[in-house]
C-alpha positions as CSV (number, residue, x, y, z in Angstrom):
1,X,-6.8,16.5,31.1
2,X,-5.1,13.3,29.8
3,X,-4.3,13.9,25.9
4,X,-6.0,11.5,23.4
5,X,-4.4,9.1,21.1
6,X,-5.6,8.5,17.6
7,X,-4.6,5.5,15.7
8,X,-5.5,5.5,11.8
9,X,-5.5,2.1,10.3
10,X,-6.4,-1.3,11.9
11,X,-3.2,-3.6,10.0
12,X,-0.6,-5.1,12.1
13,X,0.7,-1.8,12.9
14,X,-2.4,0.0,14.3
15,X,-3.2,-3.8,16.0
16,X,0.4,-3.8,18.0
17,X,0.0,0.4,18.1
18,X,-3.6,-0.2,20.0
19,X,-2.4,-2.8,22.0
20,X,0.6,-1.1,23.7
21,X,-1.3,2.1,24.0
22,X,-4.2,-0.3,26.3
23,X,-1.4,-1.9,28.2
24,X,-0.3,1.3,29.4
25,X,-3.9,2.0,30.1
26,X,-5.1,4.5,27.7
27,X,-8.0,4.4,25.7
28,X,-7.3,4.8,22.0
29,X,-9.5,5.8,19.0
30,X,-8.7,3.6,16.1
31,X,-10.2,4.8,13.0
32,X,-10.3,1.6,10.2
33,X,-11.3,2.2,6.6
34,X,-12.1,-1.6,5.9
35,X,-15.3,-3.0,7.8
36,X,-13.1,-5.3,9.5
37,X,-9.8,-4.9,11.5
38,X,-6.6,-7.0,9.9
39,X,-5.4,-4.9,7.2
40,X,-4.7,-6.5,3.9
41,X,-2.1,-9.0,5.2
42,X,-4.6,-10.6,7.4
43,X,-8.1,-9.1,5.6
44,X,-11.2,-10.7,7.1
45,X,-14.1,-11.7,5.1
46,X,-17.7,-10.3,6.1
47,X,-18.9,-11.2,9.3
48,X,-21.2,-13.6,7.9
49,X,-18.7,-15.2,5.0
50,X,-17.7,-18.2,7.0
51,X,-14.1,-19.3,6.4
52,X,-11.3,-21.2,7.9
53,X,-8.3,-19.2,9.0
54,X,-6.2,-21.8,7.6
55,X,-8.0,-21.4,3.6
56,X,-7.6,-17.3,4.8
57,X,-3.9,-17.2,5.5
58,X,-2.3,-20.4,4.8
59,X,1.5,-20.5,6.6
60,X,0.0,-17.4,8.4
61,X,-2.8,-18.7,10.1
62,X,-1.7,-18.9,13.6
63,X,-0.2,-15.8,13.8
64,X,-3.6,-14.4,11.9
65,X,-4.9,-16.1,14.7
66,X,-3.2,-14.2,17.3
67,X,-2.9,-10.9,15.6
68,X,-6.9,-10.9,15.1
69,X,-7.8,-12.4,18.7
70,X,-5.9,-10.1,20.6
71,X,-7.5,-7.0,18.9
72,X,-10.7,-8.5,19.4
73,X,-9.9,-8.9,23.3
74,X,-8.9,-5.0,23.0
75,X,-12.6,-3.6,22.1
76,X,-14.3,-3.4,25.1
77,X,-10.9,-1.0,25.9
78,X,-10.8,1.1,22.6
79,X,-13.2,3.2,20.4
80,X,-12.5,1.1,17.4
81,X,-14.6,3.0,14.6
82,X,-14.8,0.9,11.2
83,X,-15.8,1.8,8.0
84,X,-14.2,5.1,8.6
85,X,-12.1,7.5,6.3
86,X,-9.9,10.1,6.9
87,X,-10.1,12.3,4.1
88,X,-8.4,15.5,5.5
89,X,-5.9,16.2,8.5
90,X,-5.3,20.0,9.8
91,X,-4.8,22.1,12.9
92,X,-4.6,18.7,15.1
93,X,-8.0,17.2,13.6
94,X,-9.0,14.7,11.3
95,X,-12.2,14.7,9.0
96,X,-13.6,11.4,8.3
97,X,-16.7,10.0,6.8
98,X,-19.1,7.0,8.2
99,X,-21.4,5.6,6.8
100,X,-22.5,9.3,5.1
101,X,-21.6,11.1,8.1
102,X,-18.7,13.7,8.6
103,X,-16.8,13.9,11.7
104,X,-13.9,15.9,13.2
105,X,-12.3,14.1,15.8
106,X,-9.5,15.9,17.6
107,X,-5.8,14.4,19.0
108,X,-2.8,14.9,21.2
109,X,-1.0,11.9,19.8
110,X,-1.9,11.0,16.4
111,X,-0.4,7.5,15.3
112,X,-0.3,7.1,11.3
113,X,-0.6,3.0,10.1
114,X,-1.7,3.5,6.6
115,X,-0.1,1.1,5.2
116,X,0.9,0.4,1.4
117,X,-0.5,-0.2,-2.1
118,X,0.9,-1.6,-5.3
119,X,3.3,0.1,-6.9
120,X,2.0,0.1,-10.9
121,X,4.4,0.9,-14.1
122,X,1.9,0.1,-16.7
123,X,2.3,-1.9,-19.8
124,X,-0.2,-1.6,-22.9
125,X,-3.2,-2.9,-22.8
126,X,-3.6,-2.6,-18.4
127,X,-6.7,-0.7,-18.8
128,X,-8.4,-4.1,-20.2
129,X,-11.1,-5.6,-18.0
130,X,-9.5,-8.7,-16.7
131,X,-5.8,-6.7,-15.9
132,X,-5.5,-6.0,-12.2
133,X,-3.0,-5.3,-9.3
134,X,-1.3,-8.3,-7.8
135,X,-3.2,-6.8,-4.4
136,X,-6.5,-5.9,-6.0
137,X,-6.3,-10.1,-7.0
138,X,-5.6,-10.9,-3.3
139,X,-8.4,-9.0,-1.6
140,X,-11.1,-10.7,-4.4
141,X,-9.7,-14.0,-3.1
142,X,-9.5,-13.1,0.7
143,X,-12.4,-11.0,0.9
144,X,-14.9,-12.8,-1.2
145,X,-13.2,-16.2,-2.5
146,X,-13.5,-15.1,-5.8
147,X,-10.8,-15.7,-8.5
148,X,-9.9,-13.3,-11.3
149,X,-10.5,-15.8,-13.4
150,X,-10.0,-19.5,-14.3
151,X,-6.4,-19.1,-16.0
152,X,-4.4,-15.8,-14.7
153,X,-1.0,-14.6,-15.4
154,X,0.8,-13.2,-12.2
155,X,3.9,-10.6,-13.4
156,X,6.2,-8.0,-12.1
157,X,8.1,-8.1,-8.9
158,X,8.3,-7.7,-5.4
159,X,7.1,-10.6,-2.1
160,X,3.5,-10.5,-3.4
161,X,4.2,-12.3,-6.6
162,X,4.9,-15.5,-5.3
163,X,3.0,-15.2,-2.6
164,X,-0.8,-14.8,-4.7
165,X,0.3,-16.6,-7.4
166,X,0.3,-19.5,-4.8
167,X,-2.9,-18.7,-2.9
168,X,-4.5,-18.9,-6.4
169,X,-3.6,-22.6,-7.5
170,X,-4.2,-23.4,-4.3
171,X,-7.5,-22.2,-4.9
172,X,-8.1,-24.3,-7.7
173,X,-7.0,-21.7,-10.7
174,X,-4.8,-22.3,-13.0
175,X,-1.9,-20.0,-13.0
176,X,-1.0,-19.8,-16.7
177,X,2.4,-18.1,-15.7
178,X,4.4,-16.2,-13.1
179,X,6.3,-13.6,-15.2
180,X,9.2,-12.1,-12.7
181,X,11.1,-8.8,-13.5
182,X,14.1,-9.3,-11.9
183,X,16.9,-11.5,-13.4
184,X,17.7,-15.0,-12.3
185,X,20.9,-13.9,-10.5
186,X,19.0,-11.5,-8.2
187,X,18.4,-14.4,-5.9
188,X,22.1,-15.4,-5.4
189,X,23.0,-11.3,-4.7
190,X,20.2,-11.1,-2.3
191,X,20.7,-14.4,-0.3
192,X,23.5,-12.6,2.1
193,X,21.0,-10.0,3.7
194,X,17.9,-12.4,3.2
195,X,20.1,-15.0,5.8
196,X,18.4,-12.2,8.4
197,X,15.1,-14.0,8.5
198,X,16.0,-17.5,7.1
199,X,11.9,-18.8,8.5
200,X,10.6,-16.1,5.3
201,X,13.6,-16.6,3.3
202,X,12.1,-20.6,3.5
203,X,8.5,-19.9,2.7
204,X,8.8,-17.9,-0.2
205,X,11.0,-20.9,-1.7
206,X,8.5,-23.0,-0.4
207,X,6.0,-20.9,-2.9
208,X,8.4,-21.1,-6.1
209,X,9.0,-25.1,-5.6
210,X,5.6,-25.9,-5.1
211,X,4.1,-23.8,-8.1
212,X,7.0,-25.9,-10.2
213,X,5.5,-28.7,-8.9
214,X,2.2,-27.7,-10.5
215,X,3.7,-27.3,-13.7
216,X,3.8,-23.6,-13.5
217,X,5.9,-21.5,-15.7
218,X,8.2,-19.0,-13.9
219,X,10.2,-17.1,-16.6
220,X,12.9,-14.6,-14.9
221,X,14.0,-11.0,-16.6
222,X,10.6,-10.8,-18.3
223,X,9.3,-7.6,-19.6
224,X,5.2,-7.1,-20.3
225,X,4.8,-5.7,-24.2
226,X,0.8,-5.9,-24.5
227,X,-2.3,-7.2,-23.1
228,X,-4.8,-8.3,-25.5
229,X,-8.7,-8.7,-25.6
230,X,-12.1,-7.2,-26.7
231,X,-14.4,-7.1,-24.0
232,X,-11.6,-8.3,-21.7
233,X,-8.3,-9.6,-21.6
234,X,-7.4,-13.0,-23.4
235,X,-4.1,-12.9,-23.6
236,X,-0.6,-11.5,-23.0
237,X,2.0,-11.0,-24.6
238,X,5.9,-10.7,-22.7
239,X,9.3,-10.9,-23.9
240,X,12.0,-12.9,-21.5
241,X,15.9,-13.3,-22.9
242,X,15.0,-12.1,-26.4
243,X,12.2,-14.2,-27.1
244,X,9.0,-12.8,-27.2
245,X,5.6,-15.2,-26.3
246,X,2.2,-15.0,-25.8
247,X,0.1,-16.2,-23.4
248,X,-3.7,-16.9,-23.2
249,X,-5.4,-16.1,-20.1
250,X,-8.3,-14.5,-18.6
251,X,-7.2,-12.6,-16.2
252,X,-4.1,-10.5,-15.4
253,X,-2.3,-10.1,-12.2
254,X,0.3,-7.5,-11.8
255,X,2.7,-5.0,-9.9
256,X,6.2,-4.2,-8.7
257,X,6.1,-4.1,-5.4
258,X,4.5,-1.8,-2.8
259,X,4.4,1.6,-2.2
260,X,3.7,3.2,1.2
261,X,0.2,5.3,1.4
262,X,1.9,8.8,2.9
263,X,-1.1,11.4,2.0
264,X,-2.2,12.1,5.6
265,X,1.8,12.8,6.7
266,X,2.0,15.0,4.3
267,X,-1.3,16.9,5.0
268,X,0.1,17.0,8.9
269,X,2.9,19.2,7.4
270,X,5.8,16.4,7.9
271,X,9.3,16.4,6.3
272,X,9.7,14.1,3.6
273,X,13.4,13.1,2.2
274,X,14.1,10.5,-1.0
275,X,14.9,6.9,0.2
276,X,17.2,4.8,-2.6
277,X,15.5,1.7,-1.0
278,X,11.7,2.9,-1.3
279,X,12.9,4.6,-4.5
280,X,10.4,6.8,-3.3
281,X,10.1,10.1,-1.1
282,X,8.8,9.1,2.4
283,X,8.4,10.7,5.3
284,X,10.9,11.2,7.8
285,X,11.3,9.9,11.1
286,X,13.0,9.1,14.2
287,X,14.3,5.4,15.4
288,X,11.2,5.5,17.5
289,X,8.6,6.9,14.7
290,X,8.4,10.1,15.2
291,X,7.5,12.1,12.5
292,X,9.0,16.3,12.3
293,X,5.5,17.4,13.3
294,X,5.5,17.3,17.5
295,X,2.9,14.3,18.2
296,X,2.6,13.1,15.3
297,X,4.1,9.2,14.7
298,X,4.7,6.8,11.5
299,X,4.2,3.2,12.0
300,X,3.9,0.3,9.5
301,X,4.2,0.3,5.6
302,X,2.9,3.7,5.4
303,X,6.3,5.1,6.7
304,X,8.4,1.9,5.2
305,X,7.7,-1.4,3.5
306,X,9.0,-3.5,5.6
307,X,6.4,-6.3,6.1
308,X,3.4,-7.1,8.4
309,X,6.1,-8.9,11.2
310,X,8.3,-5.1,11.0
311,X,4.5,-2.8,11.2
312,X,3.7,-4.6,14.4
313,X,7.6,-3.8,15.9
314,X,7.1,-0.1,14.5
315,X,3.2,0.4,15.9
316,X,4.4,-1.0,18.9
317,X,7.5,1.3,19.2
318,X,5.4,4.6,18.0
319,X,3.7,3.7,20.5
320,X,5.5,3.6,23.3
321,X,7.1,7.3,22.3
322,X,3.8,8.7,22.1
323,X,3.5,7.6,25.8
324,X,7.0,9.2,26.9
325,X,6.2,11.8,24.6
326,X,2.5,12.6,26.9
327,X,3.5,11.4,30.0
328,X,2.3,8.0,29.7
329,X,3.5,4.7,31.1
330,X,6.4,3.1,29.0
331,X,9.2,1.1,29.1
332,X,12.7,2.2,28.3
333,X,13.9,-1.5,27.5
334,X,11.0,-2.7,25.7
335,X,11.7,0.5,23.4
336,X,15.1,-0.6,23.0
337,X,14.5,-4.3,22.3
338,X,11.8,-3.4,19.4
339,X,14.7,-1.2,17.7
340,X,17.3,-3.6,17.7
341,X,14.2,-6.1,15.8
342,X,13.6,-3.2,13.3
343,X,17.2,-3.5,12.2
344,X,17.3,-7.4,11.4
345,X,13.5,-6.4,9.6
346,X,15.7,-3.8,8.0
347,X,18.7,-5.8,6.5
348,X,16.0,-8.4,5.3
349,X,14.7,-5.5,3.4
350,X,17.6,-4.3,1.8
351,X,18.2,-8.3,0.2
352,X,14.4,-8.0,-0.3
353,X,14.9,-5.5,-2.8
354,X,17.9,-6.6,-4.8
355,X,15.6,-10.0,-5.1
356,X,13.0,-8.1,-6.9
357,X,14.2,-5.1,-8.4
358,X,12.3,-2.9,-10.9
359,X,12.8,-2.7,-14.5
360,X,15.4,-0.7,-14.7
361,X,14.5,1.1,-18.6
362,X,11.0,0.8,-17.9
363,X,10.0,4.5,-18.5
364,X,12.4,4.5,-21.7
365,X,10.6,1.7,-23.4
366,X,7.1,2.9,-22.3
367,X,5.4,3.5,-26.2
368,X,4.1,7.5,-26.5
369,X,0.2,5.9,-26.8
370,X,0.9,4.2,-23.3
371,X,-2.1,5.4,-20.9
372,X,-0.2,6.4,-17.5
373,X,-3.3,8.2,-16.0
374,X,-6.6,6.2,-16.5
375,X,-8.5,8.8,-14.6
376,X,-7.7,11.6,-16.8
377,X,-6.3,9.7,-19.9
378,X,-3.1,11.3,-20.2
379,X,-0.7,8.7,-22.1
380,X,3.5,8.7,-22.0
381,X,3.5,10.8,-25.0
382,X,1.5,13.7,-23.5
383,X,4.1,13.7,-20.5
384,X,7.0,13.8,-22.7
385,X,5.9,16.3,-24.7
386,X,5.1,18.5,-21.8
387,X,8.4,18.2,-20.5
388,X,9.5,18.9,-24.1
389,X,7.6,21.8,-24.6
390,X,7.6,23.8,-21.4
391,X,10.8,22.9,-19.7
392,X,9.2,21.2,-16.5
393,X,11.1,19.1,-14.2
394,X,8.8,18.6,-11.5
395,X,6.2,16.3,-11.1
396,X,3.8,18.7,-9.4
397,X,4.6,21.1,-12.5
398,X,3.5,18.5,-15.1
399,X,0.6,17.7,-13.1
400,X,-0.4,21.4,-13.5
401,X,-0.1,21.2,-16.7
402,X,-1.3,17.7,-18.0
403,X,-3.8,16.9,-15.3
404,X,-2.5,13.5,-14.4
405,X,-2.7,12.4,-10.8
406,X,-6.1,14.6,-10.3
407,X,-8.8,11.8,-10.9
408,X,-10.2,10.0,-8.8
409,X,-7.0,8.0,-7.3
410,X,-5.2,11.2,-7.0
411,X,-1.9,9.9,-8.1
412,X,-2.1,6.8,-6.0
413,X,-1.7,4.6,-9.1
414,X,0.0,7.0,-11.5
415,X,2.6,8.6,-9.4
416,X,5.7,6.3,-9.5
417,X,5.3,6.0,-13.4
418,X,4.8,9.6,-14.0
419,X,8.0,10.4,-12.1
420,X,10.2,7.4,-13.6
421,X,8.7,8.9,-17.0
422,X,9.7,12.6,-16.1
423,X,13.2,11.6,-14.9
424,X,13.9,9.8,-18.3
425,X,12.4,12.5,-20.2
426,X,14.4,15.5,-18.5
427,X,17.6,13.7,-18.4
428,X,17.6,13.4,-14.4
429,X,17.2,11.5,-11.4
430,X,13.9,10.2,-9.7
431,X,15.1,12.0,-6.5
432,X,15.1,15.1,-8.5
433,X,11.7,14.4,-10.6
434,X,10.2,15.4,-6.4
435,X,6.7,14.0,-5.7
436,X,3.2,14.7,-6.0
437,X,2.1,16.9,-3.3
438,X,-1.2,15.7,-1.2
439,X,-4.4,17.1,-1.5
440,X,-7.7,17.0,0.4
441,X,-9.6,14.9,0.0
442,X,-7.1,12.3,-0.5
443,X,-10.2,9.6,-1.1
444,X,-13.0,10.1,-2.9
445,X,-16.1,11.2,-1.1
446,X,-19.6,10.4,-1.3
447,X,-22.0,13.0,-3.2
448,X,-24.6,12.3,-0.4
449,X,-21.9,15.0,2.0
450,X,-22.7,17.5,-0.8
451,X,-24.6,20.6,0.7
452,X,-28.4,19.8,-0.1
453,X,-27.9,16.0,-0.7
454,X,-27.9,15.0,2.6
455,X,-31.0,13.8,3.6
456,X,-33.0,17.0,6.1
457,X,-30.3,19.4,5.2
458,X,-30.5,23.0,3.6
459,X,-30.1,23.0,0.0
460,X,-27.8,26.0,0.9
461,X,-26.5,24.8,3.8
462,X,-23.1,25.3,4.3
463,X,-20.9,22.4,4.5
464,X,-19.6,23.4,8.2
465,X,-22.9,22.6,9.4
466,X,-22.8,19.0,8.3
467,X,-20.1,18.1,10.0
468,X,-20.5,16.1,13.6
469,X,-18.3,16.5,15.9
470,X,-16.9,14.3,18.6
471,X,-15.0,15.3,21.5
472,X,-15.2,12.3,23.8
C-alpha cells in the first residue's frame, strides 16, 4: 500500500509542497483553513468578488499569477479540501472540522505549512475598536477591499509595515503616519546581509520613497504610549527622540513582525529549541525539513519566517524528503539546489531582522494596568505580581496560575508579550522564560460539534460517534 501524504496549509509552502509531491506522481490531501488557496501573501477574494491581480498584489502580481495558476492546474490531481481546520493531531491522525463536520483523516507523511501571524506587544489603549494587527488590516483590504478607515496610523516593525502601509494609500486612504520601532541606523547595519536579495532590498525602498512622496510621515525609534477614543479609536499618541505627539486617526495598524504558527508540531510531539533570530522557540529540523518525529516535515513560516519566495523553496524541499523518506520518486540534485537557495533566503533574513528589530525595554515600560490577555483580562500588573508572589519562572507556570493564553486565541496573541514580561520580571532571559505548551483544540470550534447540537444526533451521544472518518 503506497503511504499517503498530508499537506496542511495552501500558502506558498503547501502550493510548492503539493506541486512536487504531483510531479512525482502522488496524490496529496491538502487541508486549507481559508476558502481559497494562496495563503495570506497571495489571499484571494471570494470567488465571486471580481478583482485584478494587479489591484490584489501590486509588484507581486505575476508571480501571484503563477503561484495561483499552477495550483489551480494541480486539482484535478490532489484532494484539495478548503474551509478545513485541523484542530487536534495524535497517533498519526488529524481532526478537522468542515463546514460542521468532524473528520479524522490518517497520514504516512504529514507536511506542516502553517504559516505565521503577527507578533503583538501591546500598548495602551489596543483593545479600542479601530486598533488592529498590521495583518488583520491586510486581509480587510485583500479579502474584501475594505479600509480600516479613512486616516490610519501603521506602527511597529518588521517587512509588513511598509509593505500595507503602501497598499493602503494606494487604495486611496490616507496614511496619517508610519511609526517604525527600529532606529534610523538599523538600515545602514542591515544593508550588508540585505545585499543577498538586492530585487526585495529595491521594493521595499521603493515603498518608503513613494509614501514620502505622498507626504507621509515616517518617524524612526518610535515607541506607542496610548491609543485614545470612546466608541473607537481617534487618536494616538507615540513618543520618537524625546518628543512625544499625537496623532488623530481612525484607525490603527500595528505589529512587530511575525511569528510562526507551531501548535500542530508541537501536538505531533516534535523537539522544539530557542532561536536568537525568531526570538522565539520553534521547532526543530533538518536542512531538508524534517521534523524529530519520523514523517513528519516543517515547511514555510510555520517552521521559520523567512518569506513567501523561502516557504515555496522549504515546501518544495520537505517535499522531496518525504518522497526519499517513503520510497517516492525524487531528485538528489534538485534537493541540493533548493538548500543552497534557503541559505541566500537565510542571510537576507538575518539583515532582515537587524532592519526591524523589536523594542528592546518594551516589557519594562509596559504600565501594570496594561491588558496583555484580552481573552481573559489579565493586565502586566497581574503577571508581575504572580511572578512576585509565587516565584514562577515559566510561562506555562504563570499561565496556571493567572489564566492568560486560555481564551479563545490560546496564546496566539498574548504569548510573546507574556514571556518578554516574565523575563523582565524574574530577572532572566526569554530563552529561559520557555513557551506556552499547545493544547487541543488549538482553534476555536463550533458549538454545533457539541454532543446533542448537531442536527439528528443523540443528545447523549458521545462525541466519538460524530466524527467521519475518511480513509481514502
Amino acid at each position: 500500500m503506497s503511504a499517503r501524504y498530508v499537506i496542511v496549509g495552501a500558502g506558498p509552502a503547501g502550493m510548492r509542497a503539493a506541486e512536487q509531491l504531483v510531479q512525482a506522481g502522488v496524490r496529496p490531501v491538502v487541508l486549507d483553513e481559508a476558502p481559497r488557496h494562496g495563503g495570506q501573501i497571495y489571499r484571494q477574494p471570494p470567488a465571486a468578488f471580481a478583482r485584478s491581480r494587479r489591484a490584489l498584489y501590486g509588484f507581486e502580481a505575476s508571480r501571484a499569477a503563477s503561484v495561483l495558476d499552477r495550483f489551480e492546474a494541480l486539482r484535478p490531481h490532489i484532494d484539495y479540501r478548503p474551509d478545513t481546520l485541523v484542530w487536534q493531531l495524535a497517533a498519526n491522525a488529524l481532526q478537522t472540522v468542515s463546514q460542521g463536520h468532524n473528520a479524522t483523516i490518517a497520514y504516512d507523511a504529514l507536511i506542516l505549512a502553517t504559516g505565521a501571524t503577527d507578533r503583538v506587544l501591546p500598548f495602551p489603549g489596543w483593545t479600542l475598536p479601530g486598533v488592529t494587527t498590521l495583518g488583520g488590516a491586510q486581509v480587510a483590504l485583500k479579502y474584501q477591499a475594505c479600509l480600516l478607515g479613512p486616516r490610519v496610523v501603521f506602527a511597529g516593525s518588521g517587512p509588513l509595515l511598509y509593505l500595507v502601509a503602501f497598499q493602503y494609500a494606494s487604495h486611496g486612504a490616507q496614511v496619517a503616519a508610519v511609526l517604525d520601532a527600529a532606529p534610523r541606523s538599523a538600515a545602514w547595519q542591515a544593508l550588508p546581509k540585505m545585499l543577498a536579495r538586492p530585487g526585495v532590498l529595491a521594493k521595499g525602498a521603493y515603498y518608503l520613497a513613494r509614501l514620502r512622496l505622498m507626504g507621509v510621515l515616517v518617524h524612526h525609534g518610535a515607541s506607542l504610549l496610548r491609543a485614545q477614543g470612546q466608541e473607537r479609536v481617534d487618536s494616538l499618541t507615540w513618543k520618537a527622540a524625546g518628543v512625544t505627539h499625537t496623532t488623530a486617526c481612525d484607525a490603527v495598524a500595528f505589529g512587530y513582525g511575525l511569528r510562526s504558527e507551531t501548535q500542530l508540531a508541537d501536538l505531533a510531539g516534535c523537539e522544539f529549541a530557542f532561536s536568537a533570530l525568531e526570538q522565539a522557540w520553534q521547532p526543530t529540523r533538518d536542512g531538508a525539513g524534517r521534523a524529530s518525529v519520523r514523517g513528519v516535515y516543517l515547511a514555510g513560516d510555520g517552521a521559520a519566517t523567512l518569506g513567501a519566495d523561502a516557504a515555496e523553496i522549504s515546501g518544495a524541499r520537505a517535499a522531496l524528503a518525504a518522497l526519499h523518506d517513503f520510497g517516492g520518486e525524487h531528485s538528489a540534485r534538485s534537493a541540493a539546489d533548493l538548500e543552497r537557495k534557503t541559505a541566500t533566503q537565510l542571510r537576507f533574513r538575518q539583515g532582515m531582522e537587524t532592519l526591524t528589530a523589536l523594542p528592546p525595554d518594551w516589557a519594562a515600560h509596559a504600565p501594570d494596568d496594561l491588558v496583555v490577555c484580552r481573552c481573559e483580562e489579565i493586565t502586566a500588573g497581574e503577571l508581575r505580581a504572580c511572578v512576585a508572589e509565587t516565584g514562577a519562572r515559566d510561562v506555562n507556570r504563570v499561565k496556571a496560575l493567572t489564566r492568560i493564553g486560555m481564551g479563545r486565541c490560546q496564546g496566539r496573541m498574548c504569548a510573546p508579550a507574556t514571556a518578554r514580561l516574565l523575563a523582565d520580571a524574574a530577572a532572566c532571559s526569554l530563552e529561559d522564560a520557555g513557551r506556552l505548551r499547545g493544547q487541543p483544540p488549538v482553534k476555536p470550534l463550533p458549538i454545533a460539534l457539541m454532543p446533542g447540537a448537531v442536527p439528528g444526533s443523540s443528545q447523549n451521544a458521545p462525541a466519538a460517534q460524530l466524527v467521519e472518518e475518511h480513509d481514502e
